[in-house]
Backbone as a printed PyTorch tensor [residue, N CA C, xyz], in Angstrom:
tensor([[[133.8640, 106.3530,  90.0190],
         [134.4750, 107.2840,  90.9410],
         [134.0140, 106.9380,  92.3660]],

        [[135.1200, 106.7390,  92.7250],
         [134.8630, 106.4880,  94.5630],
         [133.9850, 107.6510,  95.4700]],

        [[132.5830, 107.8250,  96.0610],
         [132.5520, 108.8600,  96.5510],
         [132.9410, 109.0690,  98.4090]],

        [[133.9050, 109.5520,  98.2070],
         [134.6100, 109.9810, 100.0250],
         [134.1860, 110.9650, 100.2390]],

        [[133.4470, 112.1360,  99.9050],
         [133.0380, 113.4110, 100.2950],
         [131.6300, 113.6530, 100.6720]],

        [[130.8540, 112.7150, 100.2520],
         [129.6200, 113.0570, 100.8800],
         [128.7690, 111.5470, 101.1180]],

        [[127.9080, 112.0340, 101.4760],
         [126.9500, 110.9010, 102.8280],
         [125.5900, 111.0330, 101.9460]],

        [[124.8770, 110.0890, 101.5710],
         [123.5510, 110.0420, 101.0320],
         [122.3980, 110.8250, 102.2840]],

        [[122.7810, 111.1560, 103.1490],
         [121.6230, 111.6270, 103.6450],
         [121.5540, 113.4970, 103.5900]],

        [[122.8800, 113.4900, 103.0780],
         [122.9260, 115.2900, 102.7830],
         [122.1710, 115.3230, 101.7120]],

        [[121.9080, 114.5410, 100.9240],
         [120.9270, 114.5930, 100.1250],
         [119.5760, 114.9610,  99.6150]],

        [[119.1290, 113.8250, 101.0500],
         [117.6480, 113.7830, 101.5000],
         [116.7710, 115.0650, 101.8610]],

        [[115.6320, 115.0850, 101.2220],
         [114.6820, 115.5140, 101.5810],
         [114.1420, 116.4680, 102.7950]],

        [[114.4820, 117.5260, 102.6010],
         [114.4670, 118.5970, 103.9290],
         [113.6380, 118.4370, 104.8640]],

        [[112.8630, 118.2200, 104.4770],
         [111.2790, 117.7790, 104.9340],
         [111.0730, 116.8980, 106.2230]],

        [[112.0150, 115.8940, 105.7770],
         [112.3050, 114.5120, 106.6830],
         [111.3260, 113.3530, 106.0190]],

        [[110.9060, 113.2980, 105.0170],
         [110.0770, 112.1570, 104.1720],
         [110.6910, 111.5880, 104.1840]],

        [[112.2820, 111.0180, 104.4800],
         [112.6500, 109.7450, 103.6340],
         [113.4430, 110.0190, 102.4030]],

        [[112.7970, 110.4280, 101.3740],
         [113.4250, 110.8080,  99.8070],
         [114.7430, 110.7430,  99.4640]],

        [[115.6640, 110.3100,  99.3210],
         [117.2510, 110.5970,  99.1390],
         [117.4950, 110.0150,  97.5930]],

        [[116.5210, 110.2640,  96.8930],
         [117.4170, 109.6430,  95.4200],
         [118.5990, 110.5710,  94.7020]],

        [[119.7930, 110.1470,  94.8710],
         [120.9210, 110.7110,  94.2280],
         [120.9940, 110.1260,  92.4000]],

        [[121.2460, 111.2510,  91.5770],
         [121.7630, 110.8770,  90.3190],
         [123.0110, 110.5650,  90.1740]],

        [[123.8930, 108.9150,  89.6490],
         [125.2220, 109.2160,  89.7330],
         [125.9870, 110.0380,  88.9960]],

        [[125.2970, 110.6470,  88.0820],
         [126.1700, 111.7200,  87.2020],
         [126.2540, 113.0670,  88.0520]],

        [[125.3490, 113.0690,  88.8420],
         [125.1400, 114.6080,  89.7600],
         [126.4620, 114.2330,  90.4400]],

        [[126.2140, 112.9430,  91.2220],
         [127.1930, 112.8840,  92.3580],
         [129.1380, 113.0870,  91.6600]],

        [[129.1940, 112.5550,  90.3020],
         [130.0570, 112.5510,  89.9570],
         [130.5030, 114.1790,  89.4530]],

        [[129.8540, 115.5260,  89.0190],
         [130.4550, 116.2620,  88.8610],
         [130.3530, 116.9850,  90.3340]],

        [[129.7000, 116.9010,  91.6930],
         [130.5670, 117.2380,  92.8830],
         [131.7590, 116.7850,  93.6400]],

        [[131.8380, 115.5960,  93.1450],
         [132.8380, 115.2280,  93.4070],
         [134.1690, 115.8960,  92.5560]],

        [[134.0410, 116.1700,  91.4080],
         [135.0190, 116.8600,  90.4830],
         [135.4970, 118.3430,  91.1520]],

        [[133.9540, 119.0780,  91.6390],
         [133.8800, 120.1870,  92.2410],
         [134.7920, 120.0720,  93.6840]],

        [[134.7210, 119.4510,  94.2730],
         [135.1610, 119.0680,  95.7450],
         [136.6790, 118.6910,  95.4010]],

        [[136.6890, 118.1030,  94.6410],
         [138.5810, 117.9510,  94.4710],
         [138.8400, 119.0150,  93.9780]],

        [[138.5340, 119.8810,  93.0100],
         [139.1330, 121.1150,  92.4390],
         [139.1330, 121.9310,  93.3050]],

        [[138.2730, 122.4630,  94.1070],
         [138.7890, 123.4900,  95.5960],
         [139.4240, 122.8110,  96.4720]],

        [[139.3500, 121.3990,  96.7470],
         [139.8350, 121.3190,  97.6310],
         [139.1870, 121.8360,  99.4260]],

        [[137.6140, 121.6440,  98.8670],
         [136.7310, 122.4580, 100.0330],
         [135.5750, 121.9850, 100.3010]],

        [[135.1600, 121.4180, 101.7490],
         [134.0930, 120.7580, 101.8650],
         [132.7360, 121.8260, 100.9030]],

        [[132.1100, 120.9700, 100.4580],
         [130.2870, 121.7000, 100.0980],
         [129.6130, 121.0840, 100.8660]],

        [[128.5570, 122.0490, 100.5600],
         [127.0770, 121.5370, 101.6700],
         [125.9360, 121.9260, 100.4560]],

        [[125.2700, 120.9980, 100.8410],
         [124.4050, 120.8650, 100.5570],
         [122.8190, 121.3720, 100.9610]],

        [[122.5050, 122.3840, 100.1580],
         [121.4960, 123.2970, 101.0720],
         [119.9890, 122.7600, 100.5330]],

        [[120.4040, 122.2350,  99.8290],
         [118.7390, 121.3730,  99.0300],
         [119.2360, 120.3090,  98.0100]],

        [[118.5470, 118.8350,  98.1580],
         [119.2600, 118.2960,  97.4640],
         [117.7130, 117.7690,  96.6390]],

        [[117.4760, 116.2460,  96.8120],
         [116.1150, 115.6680,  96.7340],
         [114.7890, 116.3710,  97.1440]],

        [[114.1210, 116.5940,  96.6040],
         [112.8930, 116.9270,  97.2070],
         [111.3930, 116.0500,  96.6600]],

        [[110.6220, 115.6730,  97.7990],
         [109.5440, 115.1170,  97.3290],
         [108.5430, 116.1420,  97.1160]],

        [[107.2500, 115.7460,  96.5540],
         [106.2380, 116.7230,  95.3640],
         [105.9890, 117.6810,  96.4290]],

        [[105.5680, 117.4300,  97.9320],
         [105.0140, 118.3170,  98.7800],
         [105.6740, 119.3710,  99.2030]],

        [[107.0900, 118.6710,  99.1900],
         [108.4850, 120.1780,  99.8590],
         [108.8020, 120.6240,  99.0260]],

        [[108.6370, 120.2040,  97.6440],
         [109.0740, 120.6910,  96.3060],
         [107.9580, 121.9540,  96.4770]],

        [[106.4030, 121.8900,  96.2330],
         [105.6800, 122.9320,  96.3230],
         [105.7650, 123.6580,  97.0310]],

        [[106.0770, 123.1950,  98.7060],
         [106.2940, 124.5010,  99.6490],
         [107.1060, 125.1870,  99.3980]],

        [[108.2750, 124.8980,  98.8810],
         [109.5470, 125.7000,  98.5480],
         [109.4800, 126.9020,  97.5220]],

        [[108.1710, 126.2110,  96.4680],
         [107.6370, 127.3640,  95.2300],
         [108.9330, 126.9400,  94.1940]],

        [[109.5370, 125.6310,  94.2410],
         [110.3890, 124.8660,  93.1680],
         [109.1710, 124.7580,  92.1240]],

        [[109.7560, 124.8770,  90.8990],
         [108.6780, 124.2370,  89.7860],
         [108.5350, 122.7550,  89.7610]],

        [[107.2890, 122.6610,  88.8450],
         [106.7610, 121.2240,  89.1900],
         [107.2930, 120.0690,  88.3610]],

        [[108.0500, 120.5350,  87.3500],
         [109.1470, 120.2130,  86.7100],
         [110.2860, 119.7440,  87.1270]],

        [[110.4340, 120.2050,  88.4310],
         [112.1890, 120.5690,  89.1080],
         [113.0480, 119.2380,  88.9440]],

        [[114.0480, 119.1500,  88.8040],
         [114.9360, 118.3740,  88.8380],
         [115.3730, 117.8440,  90.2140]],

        [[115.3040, 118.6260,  90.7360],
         [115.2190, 118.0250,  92.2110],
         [114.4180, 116.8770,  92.4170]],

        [[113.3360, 117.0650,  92.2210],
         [112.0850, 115.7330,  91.9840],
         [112.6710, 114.6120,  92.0040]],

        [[113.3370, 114.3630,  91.4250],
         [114.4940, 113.6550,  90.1860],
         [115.8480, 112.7660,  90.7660]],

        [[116.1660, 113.4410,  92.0470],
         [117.7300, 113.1770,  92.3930],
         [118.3930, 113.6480,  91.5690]],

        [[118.1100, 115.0180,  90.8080],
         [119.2650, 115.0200,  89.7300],
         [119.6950, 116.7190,  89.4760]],

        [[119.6080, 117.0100,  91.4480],
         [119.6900, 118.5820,  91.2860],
         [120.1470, 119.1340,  92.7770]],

        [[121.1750, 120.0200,  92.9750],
         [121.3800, 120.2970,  94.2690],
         [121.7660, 121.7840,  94.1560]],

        [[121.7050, 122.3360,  95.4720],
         [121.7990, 123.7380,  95.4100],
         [123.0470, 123.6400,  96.4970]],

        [[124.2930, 124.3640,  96.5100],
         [125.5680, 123.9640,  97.3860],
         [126.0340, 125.2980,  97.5050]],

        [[127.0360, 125.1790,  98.1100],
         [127.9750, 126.0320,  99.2930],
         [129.3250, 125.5490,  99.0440]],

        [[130.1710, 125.9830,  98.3580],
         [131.6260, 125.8070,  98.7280],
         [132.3750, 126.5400,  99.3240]],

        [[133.3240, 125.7430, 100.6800],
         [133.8680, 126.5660, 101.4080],
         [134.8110, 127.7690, 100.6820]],

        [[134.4050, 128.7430, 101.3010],
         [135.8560, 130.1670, 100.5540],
         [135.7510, 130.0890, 100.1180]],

        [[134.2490, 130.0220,  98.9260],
         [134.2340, 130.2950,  97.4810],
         [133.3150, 131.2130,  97.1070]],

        [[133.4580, 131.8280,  95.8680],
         [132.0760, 132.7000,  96.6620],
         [131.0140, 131.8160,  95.1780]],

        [[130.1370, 131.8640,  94.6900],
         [129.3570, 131.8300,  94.5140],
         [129.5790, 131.9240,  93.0160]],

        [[129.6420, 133.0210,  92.5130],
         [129.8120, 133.5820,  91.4430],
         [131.1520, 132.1610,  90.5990]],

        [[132.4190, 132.2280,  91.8120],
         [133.2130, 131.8220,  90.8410],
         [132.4780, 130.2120,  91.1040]],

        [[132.3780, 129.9490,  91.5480],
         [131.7860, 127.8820,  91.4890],
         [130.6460, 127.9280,  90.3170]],

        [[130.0340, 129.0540,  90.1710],
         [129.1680, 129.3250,  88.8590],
         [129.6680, 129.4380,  87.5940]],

        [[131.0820, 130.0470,  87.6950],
         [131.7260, 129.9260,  86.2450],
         [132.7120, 129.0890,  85.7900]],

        [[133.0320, 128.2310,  87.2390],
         [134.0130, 126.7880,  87.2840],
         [133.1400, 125.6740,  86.2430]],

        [[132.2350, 125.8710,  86.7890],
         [130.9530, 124.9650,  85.9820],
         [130.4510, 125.2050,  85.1280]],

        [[130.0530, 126.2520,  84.8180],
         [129.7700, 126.6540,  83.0660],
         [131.2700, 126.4330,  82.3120]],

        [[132.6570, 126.8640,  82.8110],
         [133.5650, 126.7700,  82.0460],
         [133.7390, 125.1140,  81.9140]],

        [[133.8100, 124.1980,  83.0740],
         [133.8040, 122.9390,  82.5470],
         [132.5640, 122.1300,  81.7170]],

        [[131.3970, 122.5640,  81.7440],
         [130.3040, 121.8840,  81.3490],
         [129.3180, 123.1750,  80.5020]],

        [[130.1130, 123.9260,  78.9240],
         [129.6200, 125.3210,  78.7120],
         [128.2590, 124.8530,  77.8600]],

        [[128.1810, 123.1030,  77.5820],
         [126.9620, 123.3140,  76.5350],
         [126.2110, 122.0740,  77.0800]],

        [[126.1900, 121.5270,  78.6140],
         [125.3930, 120.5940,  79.5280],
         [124.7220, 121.3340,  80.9150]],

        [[123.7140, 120.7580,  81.3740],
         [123.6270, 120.8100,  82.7310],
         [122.3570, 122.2530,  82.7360]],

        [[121.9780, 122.0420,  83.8120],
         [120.8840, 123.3610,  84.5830],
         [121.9660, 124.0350,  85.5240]],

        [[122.3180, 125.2860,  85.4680],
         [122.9650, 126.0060,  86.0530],
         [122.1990, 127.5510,  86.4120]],

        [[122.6010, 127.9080,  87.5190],
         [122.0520, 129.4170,  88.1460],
         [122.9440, 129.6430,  89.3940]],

        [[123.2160, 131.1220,  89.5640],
         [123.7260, 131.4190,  90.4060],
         [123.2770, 132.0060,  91.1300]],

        [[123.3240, 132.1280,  92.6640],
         [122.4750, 133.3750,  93.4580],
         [123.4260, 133.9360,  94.3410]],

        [[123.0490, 134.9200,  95.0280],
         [123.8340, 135.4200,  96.4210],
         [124.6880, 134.7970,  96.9370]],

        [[123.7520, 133.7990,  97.7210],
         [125.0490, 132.8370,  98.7600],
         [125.1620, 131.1530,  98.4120]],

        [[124.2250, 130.9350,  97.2190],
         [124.7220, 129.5830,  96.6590],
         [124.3340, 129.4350,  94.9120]],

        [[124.5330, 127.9010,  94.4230],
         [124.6080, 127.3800,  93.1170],
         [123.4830, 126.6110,  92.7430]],

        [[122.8610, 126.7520,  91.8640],
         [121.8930, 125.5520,  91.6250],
         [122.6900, 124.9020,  90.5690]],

        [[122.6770, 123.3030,  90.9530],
         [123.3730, 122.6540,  89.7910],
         [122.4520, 121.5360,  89.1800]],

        [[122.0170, 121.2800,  88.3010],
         [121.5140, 119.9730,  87.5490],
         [122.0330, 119.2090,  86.5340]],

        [[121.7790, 117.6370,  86.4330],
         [122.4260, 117.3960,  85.4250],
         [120.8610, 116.6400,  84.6010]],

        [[120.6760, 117.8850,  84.1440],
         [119.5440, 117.6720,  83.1120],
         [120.1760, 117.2870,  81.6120]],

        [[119.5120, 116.8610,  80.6810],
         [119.7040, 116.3830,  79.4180],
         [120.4340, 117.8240,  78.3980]],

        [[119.6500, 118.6720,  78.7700],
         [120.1520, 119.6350,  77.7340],
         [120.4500, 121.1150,  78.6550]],

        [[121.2460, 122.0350,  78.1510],
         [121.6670, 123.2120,  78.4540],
         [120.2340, 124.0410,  78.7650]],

        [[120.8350, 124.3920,  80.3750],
         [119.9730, 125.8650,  80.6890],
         [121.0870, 126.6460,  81.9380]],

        [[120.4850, 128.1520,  81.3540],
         [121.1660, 128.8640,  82.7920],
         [120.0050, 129.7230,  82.9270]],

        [[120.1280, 130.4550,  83.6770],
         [119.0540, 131.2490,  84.2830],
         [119.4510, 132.2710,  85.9430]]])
């Protein structure tokens, strides 16, 4: 899959370390996400290294660690439904959670929501 929608540095590391490891399976179901609305996302946390991972109070576990976890924003969407776009396409894969004003998405090995 061609990616035209996003830039490896939306990725990176809030922090400013450097860090930008993307998973291509991550990158490939935003991209799925981004054609189905039809709506830029942002990216509000993508990569994180061990130190911004702790400041943040992410577990030490996190998938983020990883390149293999992002927390997003789709335009005019609210939240809730990009949470059940994704459980309905992916109901028995992936780290999924929903909050207020964004999504945590992972593409971990086995099913979690939370």
């Amino acid at each position: 899959m061609n990616n035209t929608y996003f830039k490896r540095e939306e990725f990176a590391c809030s922090c400013g370390c450097g860090r930008d490891v993307v998973d291509s399976e991550l990158l490939e179901v935003l991209m799925r996400l981004r054609e189905y609305y039809s709506q830029p996302i942002t990216i509000t946390s993508g990569n994180r290294c061990v130190i911004h991972n702790e400041a943040v109070g992410g577990s030490p576990e996190s998938q983020h660690l990883l390149g293999k976890a992002v927390d997003i924003k789709v335009k005019d969407t609210s939240p809730t439904e990009v949470f059940r776009r994704l459980d309905l396409w992916y109901p028995n894969n992936y780290g999924l959670s929903g909050y207020s004003s964004w999504v945590h998405l992972d593409v971990r090995e086995n099913k979690s929501r939370w």
